[in-house]
C-alpha positions as CSV (number, residue, x, y, z in Angstrom):
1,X,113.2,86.0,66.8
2,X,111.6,82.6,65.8
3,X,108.7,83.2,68.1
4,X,108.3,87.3,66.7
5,X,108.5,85.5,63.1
6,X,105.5,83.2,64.2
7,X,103.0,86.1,65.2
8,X,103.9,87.8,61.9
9,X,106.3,90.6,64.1
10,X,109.0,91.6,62.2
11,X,111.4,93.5,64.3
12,X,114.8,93.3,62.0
13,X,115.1,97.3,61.4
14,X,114.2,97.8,65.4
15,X,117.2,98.9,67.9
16,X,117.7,99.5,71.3
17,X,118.2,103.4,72.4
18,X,119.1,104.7,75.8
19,X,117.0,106.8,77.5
20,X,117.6,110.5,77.4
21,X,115.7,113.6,79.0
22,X,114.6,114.2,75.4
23,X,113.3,111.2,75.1
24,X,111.3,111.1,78.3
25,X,109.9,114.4,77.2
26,X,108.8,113.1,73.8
27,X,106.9,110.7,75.6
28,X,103.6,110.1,76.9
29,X,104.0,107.2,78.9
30,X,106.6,104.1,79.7
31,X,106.1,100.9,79.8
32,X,108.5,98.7,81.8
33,X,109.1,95.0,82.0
34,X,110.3,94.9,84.8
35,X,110.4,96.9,88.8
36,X,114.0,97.4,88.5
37,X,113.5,99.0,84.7
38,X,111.0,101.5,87.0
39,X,113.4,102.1,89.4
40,X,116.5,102.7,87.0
41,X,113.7,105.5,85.1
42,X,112.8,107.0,88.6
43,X,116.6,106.9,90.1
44,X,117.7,108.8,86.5
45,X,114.3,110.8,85.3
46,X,112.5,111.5,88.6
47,X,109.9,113.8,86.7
48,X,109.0,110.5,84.8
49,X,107.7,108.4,87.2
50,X,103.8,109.8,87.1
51,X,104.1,108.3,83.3
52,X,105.5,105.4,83.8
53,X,103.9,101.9,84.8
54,X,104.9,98.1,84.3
55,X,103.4,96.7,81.3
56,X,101.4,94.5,83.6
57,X,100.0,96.9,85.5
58,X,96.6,96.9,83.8
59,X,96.3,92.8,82.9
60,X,92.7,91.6,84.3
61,X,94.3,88.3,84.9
62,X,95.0,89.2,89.0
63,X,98.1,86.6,89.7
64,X,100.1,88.2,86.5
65,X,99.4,92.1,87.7
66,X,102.2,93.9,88.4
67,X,104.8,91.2,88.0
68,X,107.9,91.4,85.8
69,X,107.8,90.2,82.4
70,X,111.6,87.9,82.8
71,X,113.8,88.8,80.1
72,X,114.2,85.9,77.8
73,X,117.1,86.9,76.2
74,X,120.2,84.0,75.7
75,X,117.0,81.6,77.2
76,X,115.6,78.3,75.8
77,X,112.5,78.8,73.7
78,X,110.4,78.0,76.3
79,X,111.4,81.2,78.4
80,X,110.3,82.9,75.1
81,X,107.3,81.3,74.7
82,X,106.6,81.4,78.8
83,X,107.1,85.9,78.0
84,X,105.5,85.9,74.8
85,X,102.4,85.1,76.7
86,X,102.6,86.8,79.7
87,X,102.5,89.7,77.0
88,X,99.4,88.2,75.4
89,X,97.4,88.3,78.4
90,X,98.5,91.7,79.5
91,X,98.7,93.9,76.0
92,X,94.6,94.3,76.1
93,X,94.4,95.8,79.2
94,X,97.0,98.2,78.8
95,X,95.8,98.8,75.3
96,X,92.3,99.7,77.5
97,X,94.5,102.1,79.6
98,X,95.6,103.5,76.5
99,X,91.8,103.8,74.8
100,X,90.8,105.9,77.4
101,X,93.4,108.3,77.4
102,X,92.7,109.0,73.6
């Protein structure tokens, strides 16, 4: 949470929730972390895959598309810091995807 508190993210009132079929209908699209995260939607919500895409899926940066963001969780804070900007480099082109579908 050190690293969220240092870009100015607060995530304290944020929670986990497990996906349901209302939730995958509520939905426009799903972005996962990880190919085993897009699997586990497909295997469970086969009507979802169509919306659903790894979140680094649409970086420019060619050796970081499609690869899984690792899970830092329990990690030192350089695993942190080593997803933290994985994310940075691949949020604007997925926020792109997004702009166009507006």
């Amino acid at each position: 949470m050190d690293i969220l508190n240092d870009e100015g993210i607060d995530l304290s009132k944020n929670t986990s929730q497990t996906l349901s079929s209302k939730l995958i209908d509520d939905v426009s699209y799903i972005f996962a972390m990880s190919s085993s995260h897009i699997m586990a939607v497909e295997n469970m919500f086969p009507e979802a895959i169509e919306k659903t895409f790894l979140v680094t899926e649409f970086c420019d940066n060619q050796s970081i598309r499609n690869t899984d963001v690792p899970d830092p969780y329990g990690g030192s804070r350089k695993e942190y810091e080593h997803t933290k900007e994985l994310l940075n480099v691949s949020l604007p082109g997925l926020l792109k995807f997004l702009e166009t579908k507006i």
